[in-house]
N, C-alpha and C positions, 0 to 999 in steps of 0.2 A: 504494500500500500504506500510505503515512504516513497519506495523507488518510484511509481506513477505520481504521487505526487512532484517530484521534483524535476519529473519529463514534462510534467504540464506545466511548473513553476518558469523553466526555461522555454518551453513554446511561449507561455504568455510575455515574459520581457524579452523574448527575441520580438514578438508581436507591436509593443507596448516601443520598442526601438522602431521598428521600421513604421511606425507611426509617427515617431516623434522628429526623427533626422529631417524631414524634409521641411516641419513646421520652425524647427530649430535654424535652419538656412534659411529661412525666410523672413524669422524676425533677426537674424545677421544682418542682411540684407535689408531690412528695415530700416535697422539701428546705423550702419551705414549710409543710408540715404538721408537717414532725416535727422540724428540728433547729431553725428560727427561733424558735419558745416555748419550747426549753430556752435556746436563747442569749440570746433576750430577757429573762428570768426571770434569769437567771444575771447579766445586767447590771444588774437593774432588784436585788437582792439587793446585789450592788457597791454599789449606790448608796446604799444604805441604812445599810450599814454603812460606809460616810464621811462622811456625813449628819450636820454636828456639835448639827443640834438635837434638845432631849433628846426621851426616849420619849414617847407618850402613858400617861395613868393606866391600870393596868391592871381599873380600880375594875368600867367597862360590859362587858366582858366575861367578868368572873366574875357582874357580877347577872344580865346574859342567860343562862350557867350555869343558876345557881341557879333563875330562872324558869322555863328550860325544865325543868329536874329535877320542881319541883314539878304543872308544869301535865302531865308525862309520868307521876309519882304520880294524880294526880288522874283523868286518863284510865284509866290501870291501875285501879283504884277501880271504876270507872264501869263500866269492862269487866267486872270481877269479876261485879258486881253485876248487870249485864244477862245478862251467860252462866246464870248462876242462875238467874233468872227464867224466860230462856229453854229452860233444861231444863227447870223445873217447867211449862210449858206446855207443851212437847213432851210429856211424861210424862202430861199431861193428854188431850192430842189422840191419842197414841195407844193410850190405853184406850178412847176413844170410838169411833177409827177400828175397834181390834179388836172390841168390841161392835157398832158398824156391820157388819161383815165379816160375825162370826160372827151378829147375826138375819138379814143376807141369807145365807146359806150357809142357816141353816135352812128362810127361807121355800123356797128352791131347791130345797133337798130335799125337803119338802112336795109343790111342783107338781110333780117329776119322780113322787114317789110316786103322786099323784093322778093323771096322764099315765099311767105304768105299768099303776096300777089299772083305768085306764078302757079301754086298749089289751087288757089280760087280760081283760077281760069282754065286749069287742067278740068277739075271737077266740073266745070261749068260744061268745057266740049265735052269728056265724056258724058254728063248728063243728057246734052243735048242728041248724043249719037244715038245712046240708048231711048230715047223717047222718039 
């Protein structure tokens, strides 16, 4: 009886193992993604602020600022300026398209009339042959 129990004691944590390995890799993997870059960050901030040598000038990152502001003005401009255009060609293309539309809708209507008319005079002679 000992001996079965301690076959079954070892199936269950060989079981209770291959259960657990994969969940055990994946809060690794967890704890890697998500608390190691705040703790790292948090040290490397530490460091920073014991760090007795002085700041850098704050001079290149207000002119990259300032450059990106301007070249963001300059864009906005440019955009302006092409939306405009862009409608007035649109407003162009779709008076042409509707003057397109409407003489094909006419000619259409034309040949359906001419088709009608010639259909009406077909039936007419043969009516008249037959009678």
């Amino acid at each position: 009886m000992a001996d079965q129990a301690k076959v079954v004691a070892a199936q269950r944590i060989e079981d209770a193992r291959y259960w657990a390995a994969p969940r055990l890799e994946s809060a690794a993997q967890g704890f890697e993604a998500q608390v190691a870059p705040k703790v790292s960050s948090m040290l490397s901030a530490a460091a920073r602020r014991i760090d007795p040598t002085p700041a850098r000038s704050r001079r290149w990152p207000m002119l990259m600022l300032l450059t990106g502001v301007a070249v963001g003005a300059m864009g906005y401009m440019f955009y302006r300026r092409n939306a405009q255009q862009w409608t007035e060609h649109m407003k162009d293309s779709a008076s042409d398209a509707s003057r397109w539309v409407g003489e094909k809708a006419d000619r259409t209507a034309e040949s359906a009339n001419r088709m009608a008319t010639e259909v009406s005079n077909k039936a007419e002679n043969t009516s008249r042959k037959m009678s």
